[in-house]
N, C-alpha and C positions, 0 to 999 in steps of 0.2 A: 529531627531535621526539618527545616520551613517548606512551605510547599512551594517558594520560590524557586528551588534548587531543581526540584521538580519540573518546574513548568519552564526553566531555561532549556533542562535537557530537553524535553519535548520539542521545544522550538528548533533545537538546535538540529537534530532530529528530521524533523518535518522539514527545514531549509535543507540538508542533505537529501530527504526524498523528490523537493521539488527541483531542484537544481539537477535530480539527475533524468529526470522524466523531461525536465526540457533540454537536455544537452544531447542525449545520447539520441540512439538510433537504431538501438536493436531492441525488440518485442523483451526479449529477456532480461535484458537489462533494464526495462521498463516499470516490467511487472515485482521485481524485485523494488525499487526506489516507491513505487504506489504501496508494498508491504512498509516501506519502510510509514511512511508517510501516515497507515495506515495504524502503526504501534506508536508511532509518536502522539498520536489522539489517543488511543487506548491509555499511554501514561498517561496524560492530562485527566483523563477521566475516572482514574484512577486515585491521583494524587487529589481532588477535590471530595472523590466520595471518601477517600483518607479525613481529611481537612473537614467533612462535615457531621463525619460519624455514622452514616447511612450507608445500604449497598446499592446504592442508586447506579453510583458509578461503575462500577462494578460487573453489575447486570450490563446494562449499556456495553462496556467493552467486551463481554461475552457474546451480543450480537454483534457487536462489529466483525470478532473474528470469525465468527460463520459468516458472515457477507465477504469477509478476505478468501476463505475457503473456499468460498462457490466464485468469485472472481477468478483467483490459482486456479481452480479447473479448467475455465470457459477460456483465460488464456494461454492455458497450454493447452488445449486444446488448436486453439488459431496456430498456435505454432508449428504443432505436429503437423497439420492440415498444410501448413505451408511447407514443409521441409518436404513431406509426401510429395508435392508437388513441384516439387526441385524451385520454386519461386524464390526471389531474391529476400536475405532474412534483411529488409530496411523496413521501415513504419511506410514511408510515405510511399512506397511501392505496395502496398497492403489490396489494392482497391483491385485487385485482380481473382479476388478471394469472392466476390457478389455473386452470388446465385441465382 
């Protein structure tokens, strides 16, 4: 298979994560569409370190998903913090959350 087919999906992908991070309005729904966004680079990075023989890419997308990992925790964490708190679950209502 070309590595084009590859890096359409990706694209295609990553327009799906960004379209949903700026549409939406719920933390959860957020944090999902930035995973998504998030494995859409991991293909890419994937299909080139394919394409070039190396595990260059490879590596790379093994720290991204620990960086996705530790982002999943931190917001769900904001979350739970906010439901505890009976606060409105909106983004732009968030700023009640300052310590």
């Amino acid at each position: 298979m070309d590595i084009a087919w590859y890096l359409v999906l990706s694209a295609f992908i990553f327009c799906i994560g960004v379209a949903g991070v700026l549409t939406r309005r719920s933390p959860l729904v957020i944090l999902i569409c930035l995973e998504l966004m998030l494995n859409a680079g991991n293909l890419a990075l994937v299909a080139f370190a394919r394409m070039t023989g190396t595990g260059d890419g490879q590596v790379f997308a093994l720290i991204v998903m620990i960086v996705a990992a530790c982002e999943v925790v931190v917001g769900l964490g904001v979350i739970v913090a906010m439901f505890r708190n009976r606060l409105p679950m909106d983004v732009d209502d968030m700023s009640e959350l300052h310590g």
